[in-house]
LOMARDREN-45150 format. One record per residue (C-alpha): residue in three letters; x negated, y, z negated. Coordinates in steps of 0.001 Angstrom, whole numbers, padded with zeros to 6 digits. Each point is the difference from the previous one (the first is absolute). Example, Ala and Ser with C-alpha at 12.3 -4.5 7.8 and 13.67 -1.06 7.14 Angstrom:
BEGIN
['Ala', [-012300, -004500, -007800]]
['Ser', [-001370, 003440, 000660]]
***
This chain:
BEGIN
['Unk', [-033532, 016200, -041875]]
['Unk', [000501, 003413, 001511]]
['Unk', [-001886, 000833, 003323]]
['Unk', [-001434, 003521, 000215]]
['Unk', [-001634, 001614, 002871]]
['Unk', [-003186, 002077, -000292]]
['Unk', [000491, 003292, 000265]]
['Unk', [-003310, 000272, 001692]]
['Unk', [001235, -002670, 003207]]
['Unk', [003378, 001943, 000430]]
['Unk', [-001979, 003676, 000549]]
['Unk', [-002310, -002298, 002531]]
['Unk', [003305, -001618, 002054]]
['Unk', [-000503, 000866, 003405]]
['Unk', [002935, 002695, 001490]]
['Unk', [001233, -002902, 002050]]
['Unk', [000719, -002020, -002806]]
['Unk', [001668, 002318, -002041]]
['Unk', [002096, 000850, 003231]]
['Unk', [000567, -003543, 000001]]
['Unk', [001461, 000006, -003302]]
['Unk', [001915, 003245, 000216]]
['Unk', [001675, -001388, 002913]]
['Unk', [001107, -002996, -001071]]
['Unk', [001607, 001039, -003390]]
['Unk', [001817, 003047, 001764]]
['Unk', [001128, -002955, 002555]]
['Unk', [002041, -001452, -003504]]
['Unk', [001347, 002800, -000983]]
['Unk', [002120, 001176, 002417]]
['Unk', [003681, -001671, 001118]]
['Unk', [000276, -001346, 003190]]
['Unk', [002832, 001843, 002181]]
['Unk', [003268, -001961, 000280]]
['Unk', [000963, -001050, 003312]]
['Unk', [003553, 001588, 001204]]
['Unk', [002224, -002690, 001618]]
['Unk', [002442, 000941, 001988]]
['Unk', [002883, -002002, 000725]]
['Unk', [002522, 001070, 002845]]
['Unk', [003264, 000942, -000189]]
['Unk', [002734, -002122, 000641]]
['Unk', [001718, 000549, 003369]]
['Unk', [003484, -000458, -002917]]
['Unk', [000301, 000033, -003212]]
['Unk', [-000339, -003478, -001738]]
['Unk', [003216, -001715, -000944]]
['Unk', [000100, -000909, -003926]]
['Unk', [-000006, -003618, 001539]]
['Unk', [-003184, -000246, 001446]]
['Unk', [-003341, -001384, -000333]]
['Unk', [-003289, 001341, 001225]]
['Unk', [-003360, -001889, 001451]]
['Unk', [-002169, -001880, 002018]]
['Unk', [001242, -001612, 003241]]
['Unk', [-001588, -002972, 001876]]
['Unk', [000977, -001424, 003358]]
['Unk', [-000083, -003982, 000114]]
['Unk', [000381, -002221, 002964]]
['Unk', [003140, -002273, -000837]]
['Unk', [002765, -000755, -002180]]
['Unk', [000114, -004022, -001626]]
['Unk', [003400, 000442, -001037]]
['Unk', [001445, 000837, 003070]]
['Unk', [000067, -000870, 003759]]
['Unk', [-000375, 003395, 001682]]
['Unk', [-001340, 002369, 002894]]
['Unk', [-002804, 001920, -000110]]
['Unk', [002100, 003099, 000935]]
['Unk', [002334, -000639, -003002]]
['Unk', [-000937, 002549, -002883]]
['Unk', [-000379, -002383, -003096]]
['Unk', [-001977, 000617, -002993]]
['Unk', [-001566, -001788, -003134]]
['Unk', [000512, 001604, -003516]]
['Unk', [-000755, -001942, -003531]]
['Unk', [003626, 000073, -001279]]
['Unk', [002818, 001246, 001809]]
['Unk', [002778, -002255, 000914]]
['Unk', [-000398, -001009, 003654]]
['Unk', [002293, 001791, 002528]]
['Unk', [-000869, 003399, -001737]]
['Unk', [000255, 002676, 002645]]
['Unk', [-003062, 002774, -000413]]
['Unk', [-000643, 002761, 000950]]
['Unk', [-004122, 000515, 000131]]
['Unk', [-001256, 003463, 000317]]
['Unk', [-003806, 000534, 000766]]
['Unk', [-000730, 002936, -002413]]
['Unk', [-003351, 001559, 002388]]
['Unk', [002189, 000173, 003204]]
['Unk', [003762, 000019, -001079]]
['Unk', [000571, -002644, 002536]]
['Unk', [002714, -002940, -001122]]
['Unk', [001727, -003365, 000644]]
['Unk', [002348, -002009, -001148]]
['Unk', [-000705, -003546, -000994]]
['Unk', [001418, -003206, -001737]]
['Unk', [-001292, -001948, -002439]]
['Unk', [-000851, -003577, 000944]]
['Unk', [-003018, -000829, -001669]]
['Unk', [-002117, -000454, -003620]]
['Unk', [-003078, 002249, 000089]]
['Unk', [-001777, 001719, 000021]]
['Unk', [-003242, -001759, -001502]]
['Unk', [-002436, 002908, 000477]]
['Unk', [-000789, 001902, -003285]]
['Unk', [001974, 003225, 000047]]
['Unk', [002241, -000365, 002477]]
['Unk', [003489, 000676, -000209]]
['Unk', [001104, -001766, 003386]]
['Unk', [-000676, -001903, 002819]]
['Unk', [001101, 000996, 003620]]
['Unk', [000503, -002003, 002967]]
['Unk', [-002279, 001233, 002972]]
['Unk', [002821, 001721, 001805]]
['Unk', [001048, 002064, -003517]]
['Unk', [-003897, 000853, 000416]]
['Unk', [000010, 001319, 003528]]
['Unk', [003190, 001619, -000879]]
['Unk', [-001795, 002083, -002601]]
['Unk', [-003072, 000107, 001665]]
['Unk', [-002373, -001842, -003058]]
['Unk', [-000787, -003112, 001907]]
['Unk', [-003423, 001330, 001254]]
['Unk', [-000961, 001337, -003790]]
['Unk', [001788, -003246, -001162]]
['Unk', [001375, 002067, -003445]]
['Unk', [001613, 002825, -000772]]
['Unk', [001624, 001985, -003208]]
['Unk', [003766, -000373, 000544]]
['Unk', [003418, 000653, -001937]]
['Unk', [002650, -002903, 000076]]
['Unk', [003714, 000833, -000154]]
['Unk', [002703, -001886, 000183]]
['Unk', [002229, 000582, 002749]]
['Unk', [003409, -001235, -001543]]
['Unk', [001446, 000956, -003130]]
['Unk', [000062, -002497, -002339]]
['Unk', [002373, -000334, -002266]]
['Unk', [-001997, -001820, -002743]]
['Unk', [-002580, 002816, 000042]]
['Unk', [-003185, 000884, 001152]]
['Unk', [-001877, -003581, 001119]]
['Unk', [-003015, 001024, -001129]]
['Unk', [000762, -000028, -003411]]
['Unk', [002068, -003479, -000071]]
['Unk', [-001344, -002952, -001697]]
['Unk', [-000698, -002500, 002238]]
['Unk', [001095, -003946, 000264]]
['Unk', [-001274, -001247, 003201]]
***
């Protein structure tokens, strides 16, 4: 059954109706504006052995007995006693930590530091920040990020 409308009630709409009406099918019609994201620059350029992401600080290590001055980290797979070099992308600030740890468990985050790793590149108050990993020795079996893992 098809609807009509009499002609008769559309000539006696009211202006703020039609206005109404006019507004909200112009409202569909047009595309929204995409919103520009910027991203930094990198203080270097990226190695071709690096990976790029979401940072956490965490308060302690179960794996090993350590200091809360030592600069340790969490990551999901890398073999533990990987040296890394963590580079805040927004400030260009970086440390150098060791992995001692499983983690981390947050969704989208690439590692875990210890609280002095956070101080060191100032994201302890925000608690995360977008950072680039690097190993700091060469590895002879290749890039660690892109090893299959057997722990």
């Amino acid at each position: 059954m098809m609807l009509t409308m009499n002609p008769v009630a559309l000539c006696t709409m009211r202006a703020p109706t039609w206005s109404l009406l006019i507004f909200a099918l112009a409202g569909c019609t047009q595309e929204r504006p995409q919103q520009e994201v910027s991203t930094p620059a990198p203080s270097q350029p990226p190695s071709e052995c690096s990976q790029i992401g979401i940072a956490s600080w965490y308060r302690g290590s179960s794996r090993d007995r350590h200091s809360p001055q030592d600069l340790m980290a969490a990551h999901r797979s890398l073999p533990f006693g990987t040296t890394l070099q963590v580079v805040a992308l927004d400030t260009g600030q970086s440390v150098v930590v060791r992995i001692n740890d499983r983690g981390p468990f947050g969704r989208g985050r690439v590692i875990d530091l210890s609280r002095a790793a956070a101080d060191q590149l100032g994201i302890r108050r925000d608690g995360v920040a977008r950072v680039r990993l690097q190993p700091v020795a060469a590895s002879t079996d290749g890039c660690p990020f892109l090893q299959p893992q057997s722990d």
